[in-house]
C-alpha positions in Angstrom: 0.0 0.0 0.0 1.4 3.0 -1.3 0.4 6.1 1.1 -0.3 9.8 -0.4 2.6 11.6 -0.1 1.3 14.9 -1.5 3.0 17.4 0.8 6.3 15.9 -0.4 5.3 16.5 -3.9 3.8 19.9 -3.6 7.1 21.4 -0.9 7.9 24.4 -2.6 4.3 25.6 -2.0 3.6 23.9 1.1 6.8 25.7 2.4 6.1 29.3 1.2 2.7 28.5 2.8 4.1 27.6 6.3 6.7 30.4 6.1 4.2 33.2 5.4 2.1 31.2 7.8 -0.9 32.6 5.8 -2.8 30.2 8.1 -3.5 30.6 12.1 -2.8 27.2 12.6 -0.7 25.3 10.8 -2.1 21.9 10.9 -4.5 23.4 8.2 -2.4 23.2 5.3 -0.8 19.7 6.5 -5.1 18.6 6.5 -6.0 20.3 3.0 -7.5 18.3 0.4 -6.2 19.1 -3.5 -8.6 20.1 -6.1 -6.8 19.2 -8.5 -3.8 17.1 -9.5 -0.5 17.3 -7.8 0.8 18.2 -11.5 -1.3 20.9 -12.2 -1.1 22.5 -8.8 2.7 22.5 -9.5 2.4 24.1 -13.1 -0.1 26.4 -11.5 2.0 27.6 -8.9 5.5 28.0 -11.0 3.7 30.0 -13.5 1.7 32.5 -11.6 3.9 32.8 -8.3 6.4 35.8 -9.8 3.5 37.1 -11.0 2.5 40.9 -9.6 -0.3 41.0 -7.0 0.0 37.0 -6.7 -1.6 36.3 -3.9 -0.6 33.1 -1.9 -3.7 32.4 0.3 -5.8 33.1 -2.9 -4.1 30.5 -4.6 -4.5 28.0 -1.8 -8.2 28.5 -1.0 -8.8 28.1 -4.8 -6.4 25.0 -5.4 -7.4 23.0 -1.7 -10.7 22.3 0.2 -10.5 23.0 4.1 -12.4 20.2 6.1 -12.1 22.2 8.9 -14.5 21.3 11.6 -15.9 23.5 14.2 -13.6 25.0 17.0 -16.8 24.0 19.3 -19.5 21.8 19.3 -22.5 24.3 20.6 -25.5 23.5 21.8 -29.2 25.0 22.7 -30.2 23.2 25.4 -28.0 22.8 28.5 -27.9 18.7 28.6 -26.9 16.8 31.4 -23.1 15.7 31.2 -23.6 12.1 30.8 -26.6 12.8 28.1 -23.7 15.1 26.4 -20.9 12.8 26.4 -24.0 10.2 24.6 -24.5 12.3 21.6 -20.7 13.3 21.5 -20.0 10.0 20.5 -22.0 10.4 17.2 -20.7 13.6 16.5 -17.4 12.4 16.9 -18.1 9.5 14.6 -16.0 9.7 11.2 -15.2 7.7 8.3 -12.7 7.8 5.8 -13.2 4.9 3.1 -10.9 6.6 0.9 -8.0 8.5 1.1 -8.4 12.6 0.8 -5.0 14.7 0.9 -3.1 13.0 3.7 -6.1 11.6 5.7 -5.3 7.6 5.3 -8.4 5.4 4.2 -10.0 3.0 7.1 -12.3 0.8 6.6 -14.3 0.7 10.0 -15.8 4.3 11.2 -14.3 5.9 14.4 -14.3 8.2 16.8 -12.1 11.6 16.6 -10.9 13.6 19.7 -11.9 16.5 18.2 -11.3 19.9 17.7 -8.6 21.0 15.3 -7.9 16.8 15.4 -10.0 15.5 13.0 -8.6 12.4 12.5 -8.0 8.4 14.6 -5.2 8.8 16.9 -4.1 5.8 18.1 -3.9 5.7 22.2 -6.6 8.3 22.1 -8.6 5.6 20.8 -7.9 3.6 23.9 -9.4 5.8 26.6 -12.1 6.7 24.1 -12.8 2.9 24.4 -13.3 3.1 28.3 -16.6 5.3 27.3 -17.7 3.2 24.6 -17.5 0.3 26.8 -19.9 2.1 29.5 -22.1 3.3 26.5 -22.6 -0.6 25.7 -21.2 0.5 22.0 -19.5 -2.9 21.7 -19.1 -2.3 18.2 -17.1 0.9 17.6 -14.7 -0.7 20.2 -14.4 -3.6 17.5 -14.2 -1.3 15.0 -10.9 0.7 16.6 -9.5 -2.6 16.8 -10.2 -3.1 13.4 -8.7 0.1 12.4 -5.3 -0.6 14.1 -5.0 -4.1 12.4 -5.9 -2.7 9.5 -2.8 0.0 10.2 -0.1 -2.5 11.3 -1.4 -4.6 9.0 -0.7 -2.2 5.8 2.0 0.1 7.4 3.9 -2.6 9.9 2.7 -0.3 13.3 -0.6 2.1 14.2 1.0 5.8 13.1 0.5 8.4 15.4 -2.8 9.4 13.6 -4.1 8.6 10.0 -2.2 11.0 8.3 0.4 10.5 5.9 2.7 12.7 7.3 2.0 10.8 10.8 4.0 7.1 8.7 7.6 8.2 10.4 6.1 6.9 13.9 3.5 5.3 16.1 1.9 6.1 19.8 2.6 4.6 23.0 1.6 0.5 22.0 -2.0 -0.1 23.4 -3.3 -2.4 20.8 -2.8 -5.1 23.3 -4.5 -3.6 26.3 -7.7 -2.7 23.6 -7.9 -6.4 23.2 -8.4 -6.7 26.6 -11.5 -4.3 26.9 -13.2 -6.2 23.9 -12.6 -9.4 25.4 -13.8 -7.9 28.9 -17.2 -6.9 26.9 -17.4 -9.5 25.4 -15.6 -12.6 27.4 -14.6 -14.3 23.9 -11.0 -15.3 24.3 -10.8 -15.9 20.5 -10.2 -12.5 20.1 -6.2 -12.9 21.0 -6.0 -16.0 18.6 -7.7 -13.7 16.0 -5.6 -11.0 16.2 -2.0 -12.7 17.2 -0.3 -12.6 13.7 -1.2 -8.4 14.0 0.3 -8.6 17.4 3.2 -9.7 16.3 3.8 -7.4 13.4 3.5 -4.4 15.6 6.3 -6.1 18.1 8.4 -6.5 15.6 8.3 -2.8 14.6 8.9 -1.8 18.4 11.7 -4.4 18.5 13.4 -3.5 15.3 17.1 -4.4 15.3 17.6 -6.2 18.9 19.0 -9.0 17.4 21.9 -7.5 16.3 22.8 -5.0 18.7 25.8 -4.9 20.5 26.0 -3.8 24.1 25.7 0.2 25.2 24.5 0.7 21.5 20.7 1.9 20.2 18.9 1.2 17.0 15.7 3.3 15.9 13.5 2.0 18.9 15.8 0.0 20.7 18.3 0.8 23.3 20.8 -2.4 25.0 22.7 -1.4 27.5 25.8 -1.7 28.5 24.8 -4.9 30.9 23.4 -6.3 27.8 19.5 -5.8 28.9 17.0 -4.6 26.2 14.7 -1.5 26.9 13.0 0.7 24.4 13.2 4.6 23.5 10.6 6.7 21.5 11.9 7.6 18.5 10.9 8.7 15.2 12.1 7.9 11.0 12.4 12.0 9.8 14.7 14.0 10.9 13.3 17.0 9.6 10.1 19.8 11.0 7.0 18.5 11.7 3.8 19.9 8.7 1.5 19.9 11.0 4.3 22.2 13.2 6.5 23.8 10.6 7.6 26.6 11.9 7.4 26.5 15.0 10.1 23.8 15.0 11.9 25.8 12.2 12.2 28.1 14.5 13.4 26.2 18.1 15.8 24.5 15.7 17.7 28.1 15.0 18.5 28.3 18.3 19.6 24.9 19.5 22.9 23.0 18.5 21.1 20.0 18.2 21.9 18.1 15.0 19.3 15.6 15.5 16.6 18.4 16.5 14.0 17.2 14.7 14.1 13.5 15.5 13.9 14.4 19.1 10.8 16.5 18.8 9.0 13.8 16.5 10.3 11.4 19.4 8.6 13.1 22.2 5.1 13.1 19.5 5.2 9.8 19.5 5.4 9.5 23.6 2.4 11.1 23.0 3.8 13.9 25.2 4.1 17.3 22.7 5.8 18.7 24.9 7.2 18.2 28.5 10.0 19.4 30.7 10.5 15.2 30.8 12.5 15.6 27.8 14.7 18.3 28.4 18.3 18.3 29.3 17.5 21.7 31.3 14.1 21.0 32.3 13.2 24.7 31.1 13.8 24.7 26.9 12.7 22.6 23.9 16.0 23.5 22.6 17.9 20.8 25.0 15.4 18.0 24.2 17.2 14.5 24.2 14.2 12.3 24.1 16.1 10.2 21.9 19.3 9.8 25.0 15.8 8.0 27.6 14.7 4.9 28.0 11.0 5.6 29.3 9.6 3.5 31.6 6.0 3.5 30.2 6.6 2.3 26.7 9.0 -0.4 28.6 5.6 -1.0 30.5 3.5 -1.4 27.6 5.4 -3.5 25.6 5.6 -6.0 28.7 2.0 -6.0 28.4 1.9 -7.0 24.6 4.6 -9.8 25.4 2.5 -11.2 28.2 -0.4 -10.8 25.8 1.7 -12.3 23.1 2.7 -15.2 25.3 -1.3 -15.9 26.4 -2.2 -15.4 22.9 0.4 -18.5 22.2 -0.8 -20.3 25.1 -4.5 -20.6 23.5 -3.1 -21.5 20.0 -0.8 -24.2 21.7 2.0 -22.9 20.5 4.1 -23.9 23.2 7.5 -22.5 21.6 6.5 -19.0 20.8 4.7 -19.4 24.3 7.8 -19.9 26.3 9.9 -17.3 23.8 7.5 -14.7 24.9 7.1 -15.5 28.4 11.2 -15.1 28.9 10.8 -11.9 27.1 8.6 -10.5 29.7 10.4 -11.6 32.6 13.2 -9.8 31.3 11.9 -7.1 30.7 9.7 -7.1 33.9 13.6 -7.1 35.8 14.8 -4.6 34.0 11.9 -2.3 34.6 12.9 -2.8 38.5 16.3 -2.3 37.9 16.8 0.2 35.1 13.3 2.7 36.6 12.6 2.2 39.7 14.4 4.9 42.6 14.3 3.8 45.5 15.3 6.9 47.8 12.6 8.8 45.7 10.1 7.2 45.8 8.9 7.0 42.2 9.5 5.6 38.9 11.8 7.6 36.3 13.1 7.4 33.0 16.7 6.2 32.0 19.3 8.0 30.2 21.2 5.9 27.7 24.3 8.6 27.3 24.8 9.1 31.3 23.6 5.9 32.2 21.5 7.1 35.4 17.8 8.1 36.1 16.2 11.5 34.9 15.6 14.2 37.9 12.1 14.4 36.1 9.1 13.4 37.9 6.4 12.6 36.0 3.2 10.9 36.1 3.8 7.6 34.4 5.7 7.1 37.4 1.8 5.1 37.6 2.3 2.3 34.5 3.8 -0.2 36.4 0.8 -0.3 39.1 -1.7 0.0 36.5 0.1 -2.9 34.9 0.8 -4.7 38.1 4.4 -4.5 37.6 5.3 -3.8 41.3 5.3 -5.3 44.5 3.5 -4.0 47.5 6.0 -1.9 49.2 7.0 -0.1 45.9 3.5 0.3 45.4 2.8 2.0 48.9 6.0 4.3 48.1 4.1 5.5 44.9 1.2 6.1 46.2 2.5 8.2 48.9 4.5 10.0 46.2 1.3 10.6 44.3 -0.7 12.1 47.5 2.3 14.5 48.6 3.4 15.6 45.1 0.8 15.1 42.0 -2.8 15.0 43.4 -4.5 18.3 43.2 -7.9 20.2 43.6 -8.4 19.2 40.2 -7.1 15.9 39.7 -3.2 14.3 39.0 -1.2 17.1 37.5 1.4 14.8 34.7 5.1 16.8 36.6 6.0 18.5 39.6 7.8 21.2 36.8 5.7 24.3 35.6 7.3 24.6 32.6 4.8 26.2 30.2 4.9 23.5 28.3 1.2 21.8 28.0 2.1 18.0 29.1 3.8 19.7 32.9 1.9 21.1 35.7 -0.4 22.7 36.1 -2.0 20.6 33.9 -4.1 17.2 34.3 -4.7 14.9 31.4 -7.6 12.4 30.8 -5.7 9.5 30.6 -3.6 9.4 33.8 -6.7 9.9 35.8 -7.8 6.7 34.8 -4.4 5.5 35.2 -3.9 6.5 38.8 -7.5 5.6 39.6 -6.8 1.9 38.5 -2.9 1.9 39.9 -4.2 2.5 43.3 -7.4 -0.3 43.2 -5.0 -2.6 41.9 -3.1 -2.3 45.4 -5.9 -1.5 48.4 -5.2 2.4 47.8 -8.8 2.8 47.5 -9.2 6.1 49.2 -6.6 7.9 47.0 -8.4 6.2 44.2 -11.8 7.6 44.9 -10.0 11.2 46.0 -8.5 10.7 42.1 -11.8 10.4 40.7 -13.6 12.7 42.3 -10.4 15.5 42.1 -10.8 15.4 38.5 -14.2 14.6 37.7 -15.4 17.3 39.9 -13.2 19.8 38.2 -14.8 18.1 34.6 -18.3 19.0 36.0 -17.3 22.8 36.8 -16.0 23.5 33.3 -19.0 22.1 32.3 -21.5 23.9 33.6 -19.3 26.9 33.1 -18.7 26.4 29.2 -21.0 23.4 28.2 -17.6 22.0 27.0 -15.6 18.9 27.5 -12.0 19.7 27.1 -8.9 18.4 26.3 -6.9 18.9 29.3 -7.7 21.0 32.8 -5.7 22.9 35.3 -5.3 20.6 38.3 -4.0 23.7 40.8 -5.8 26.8 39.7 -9.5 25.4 39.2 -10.8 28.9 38.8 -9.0 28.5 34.9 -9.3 25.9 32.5 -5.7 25.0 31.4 -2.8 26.5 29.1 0.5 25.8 27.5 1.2 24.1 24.1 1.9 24.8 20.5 -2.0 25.5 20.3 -5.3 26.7 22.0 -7.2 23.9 24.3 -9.7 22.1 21.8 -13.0 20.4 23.0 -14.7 17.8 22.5 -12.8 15.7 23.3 -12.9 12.3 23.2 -10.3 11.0 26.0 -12.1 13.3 28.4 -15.6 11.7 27.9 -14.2 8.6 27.9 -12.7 8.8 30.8 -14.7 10.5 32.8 -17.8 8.6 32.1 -15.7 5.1 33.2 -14.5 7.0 36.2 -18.1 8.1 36.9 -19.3 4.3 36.7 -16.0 2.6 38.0 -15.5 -0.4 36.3 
């Protein structure tokens, strides 16, 4: 399958577009749909662009449709929450049977975030799931799944979202754990038998070049250290801006020495963390990102799930080998997520730089994956959770780092997805009251900006619950599909 890489074949005009940023956000040239062909738009362009009086965004608007959709979804009546959420999920509903621009065909419909995002993101789609699941709609939680094979299946691994410029990377690695909701909906174990060759195609894309690695060295996704254990980074193919992002990152790259720039940004994307004092060297500037220099311990996390889901998956298909192969795998990893993440003294789970070979200072949320994986033992559980109470639980629910960075993914910020994260981490150990004090931190803060706005956002401020939230590369979208996902499991526990 041969993806539509238009932007590549249309760069000259692309680029003059992004420079003069003729747009307010520049995502809407990366989304544009030609009118014509990629030929003609060329010939059109060369001939008339010396031209006096040319005018660029004249040219654009007559050469590309927009399928912008609405900055808000508004309303009459003043619904109930829940009842919102409900009819959300239709109007979030999307379907692309066909490619247009860069959106990527699918052949199941899905569920956007919304917003400026108009497309299927993958891990999105995950917590978006969690609501579906409530909403007994069974089948647009088989159809995700559906999507994703259908991705790995044509592409090797689930991009980022269904763009073409999204093909140089993927998301944090939750098609296993979506397997798990269906089959907890549904209780039909076939599910991992029917999906175990796609399984394995997206490990190998995570696992790319392990074999031959030598000790201390690290290959696109794969990091071995210097003790010869196997953990994985976030990483990206281009080296080179982001279109949805031109020049912003055009213009962080001026100013750092970086040489790999680029690939550290797109890095960070596919953490799903855009951006986050995590990544930086100095904690305060994109300019000393070194995602590509960290091991981080929730991708480590999730791709011990899909091995142990790889190794049940065997187990029901008898294949005893491939059973035992992938069993070993995520013992392994399982000790080296003790010994390569977990600090002692502090209490909390960090990341691991390859280059230095010692723990990040950053603390940061996922600090919860391997509770909500049941990764640890009782004692480092305990430790975490007091962690959590003293340093990341506030008004408004779990803020992602104790650093207020401006960037969007640090305090004061809380995120959908680790809500439910920490709410599950601390059931899975007897922490019930912090659970419940999670749930009802962040749902209640969901409820005020509710009633306030009559909008479901994309992210909240956790410490000043008089606001909303801030910080990013753009303006807080709603919607938004994580959030009512989320909040409606939360609301109905599980």
């Amino acid at each position: 399958m041969q993806p539509n890489l238009y932007i590549e074949e249309i760069f000259d005009l692309f680029d003059a577009v992004q420079k003069y940023e003729i747009f307010e956000d520049q995502k809407a040239m990366a989304d544009a749909i030609p009118l014509f062909s990629i030929s003609v738009i060329n010939e059109n362009y060369e001939s008339q662009k010396d031209n006096e009086g040319f005018d660029l965004k004249e040219f654009v608007l007559k050469h590309f449709k927009f399928d912008q959709p609405e900055s808000s979804i508004q309303r009459e009546e003043k619904l109930p929450i829940e009842n919102h959420i409900e009819k959300l999920w239709d109007e979030l509903t999307r379907t692309a049977y066909e490619e247009k621009g860069t959106l990527l065909k699918l052949p199941k419909p899905y569920i956007v975030p919304g917003g400026r995002f108009n497309e299927f993101f993958y891990w999105d789609s995950y917590f978006v799931m969690l609501g579906l699941q409530v909403s007994g709609r069974i089948e647009m939680m088989k159809n995700i799944v559906d999507n994703c094979a259908y991705l790995i299946n044509a592409f090797g691994f689930v991009p980022n979202a269904s763009r073409t410029y999204f093909l140089s990377r993927s998301q944090p690695p939750y098609f296993s754990l979506m397997l798990d909701l269906v089959f907890e909906s549904t209780n039909d174990e076939k599910i991992y038998s029917q999906y175990f060759e796609t399984l394995e195609k997206e490990y190998r894309f995570w696992m790319d070049g392990a074999e031959d690695l030598e000790n201390g060295n690290q290959y696109r996704r794969i990091v071995k250290t210097q003790d010869g254990d196997i953990l994985n980074r976030y990483f990206d193919d281009e080296n080179a801006p982001r279109p949805e992002s031109y020049m912003i990152d055009v213009e962080d790259a001026e100013t750092s020495s970086n040489q790999e720039f680029y690939r550290n940004v797109r890095a960070a994307c596919e953490s799903g963390w855009d951006f986050s004092s995590r990544w930086f060297a100095d904690e305060n500037s994109i300019q000393s990102i070194e995602t590509l220099n960290l091991a981080q311990v929730d991708l480590n996390c999730l791709l011990w799930h899909l091995e142990k889901t790889l190794a049940k998956a065997s187990e029901l298909q008898k294949f005893e080998d491939k059973k035992n192969d992938y069993s070993k795998k995520a013992e392994a990893r399982k000790i080296a997520i003790d010994k390569y993440f977990w600090n002692e003294e502090e209490r909390i789970y960090k990341d691991y730089n390859i280059k230095s070979q010692s723990q990040t200072s950053s603390e940061h949320i996922a600090t919860l994956y391997p509770l909500f994986l049941n990764l640890s033992n009782q004692d480092q559980a305990k430790a975490v959770s007091e962690t959590i109470n003293e340093k990341f639980l506030k008004k408004g629910g779990l803020i992602t780092t104790t650093k207020d960075s401006g960037q969007q993914w640090d305090a004061p910020n809380a995120w959908a997805p680790y809500q439910w994260l920490g709410f599950l981490a601390m059931k899975n150990y007897g922490f019930d009251d912090l659970a419940e004090n999670i749930k009802n931190n962040w749902c209640s803060n969901v409820d005020r900006i509710y009633n306030n706005t009559g909008k479901l956002m994309e992210k909240y401020n956790a410490i000043d619950t008089t606001s909303i939230a801030g910080g990013g590369e753009y303006p807080n979208q709603d919607g938004f599909g994580w959030t009512n996902g989320v909040y409606i499991k939360l609301k109905h526990n599980y």
